[in-house]
N, C-alpha and C positions, 0 to 999 in steps of 0.2 A: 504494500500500500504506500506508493511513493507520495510525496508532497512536491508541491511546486515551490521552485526558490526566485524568488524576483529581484536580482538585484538592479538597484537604482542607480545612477549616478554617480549622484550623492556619496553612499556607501563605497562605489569604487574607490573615489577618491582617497576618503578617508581610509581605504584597507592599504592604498598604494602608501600612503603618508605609513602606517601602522608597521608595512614588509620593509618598508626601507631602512627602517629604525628597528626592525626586528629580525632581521632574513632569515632568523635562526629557526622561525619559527611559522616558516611557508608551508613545509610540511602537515604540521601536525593541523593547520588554518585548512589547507584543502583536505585532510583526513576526517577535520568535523564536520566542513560544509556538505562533503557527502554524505557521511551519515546520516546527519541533519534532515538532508533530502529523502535517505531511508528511512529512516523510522526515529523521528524528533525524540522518542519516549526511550530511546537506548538509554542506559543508566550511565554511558560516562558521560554523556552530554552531561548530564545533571540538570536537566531541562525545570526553569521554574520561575513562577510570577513573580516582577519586580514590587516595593512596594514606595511611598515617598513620590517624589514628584516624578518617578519613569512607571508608578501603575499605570497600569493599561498594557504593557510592556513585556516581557517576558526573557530569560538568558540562558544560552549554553556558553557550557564551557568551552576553551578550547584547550586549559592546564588550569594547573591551582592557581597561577596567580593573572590570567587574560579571560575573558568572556567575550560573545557575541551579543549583543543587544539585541531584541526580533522582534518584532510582531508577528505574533502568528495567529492567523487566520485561520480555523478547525474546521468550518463550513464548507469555506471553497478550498479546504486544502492548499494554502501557502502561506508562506513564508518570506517576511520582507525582512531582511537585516538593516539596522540599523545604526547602529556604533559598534564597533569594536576596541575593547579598550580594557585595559586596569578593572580588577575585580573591585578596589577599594576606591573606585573616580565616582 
């Protein structure tokens, strides 16, 4: 039961800004995005509602200390990323 992943923009930009400063960590970034795409509900994502001012929101992991920001859409099945960044930002 795949999902649909939509990436915007937006997002690119800020993932290129994120590999450039991170290269180390392009791997494991397209290791979750597939997942992601497979089955959001895998348990290392650690997929889970944000709360504070990004409710509405949702994140996986991508390590213990970087996440994916998402909206995710359960209806129509996708998946908009939206930041990527610091688990503690």
């Amino acid at each position: 039961m795949a999902y649909n992943l939509v990436i915007t923009e937006r997002f690119e930009e800020k993932l290129a800004k994120f590999l450039k400063k991170h290269p180390e960590l392009t791997n494991q970034y397209w290791d979750t995005m597939v997942l992601l795409e497979a089955n959001p509900y895998h348990n290392s994502l650690r997929l889970h509602k944000l709360t504070g001012k990004l409710k509405g929101l949702s994140s996986v992991s991508i390590n213990d200390k970087y996440r994916i920001t998402i909206e995710f859409i359960i209806d129509d099945k996708e998946i908009i990323p939206i930041d990527i960044s610091n688990h503690y930002q």
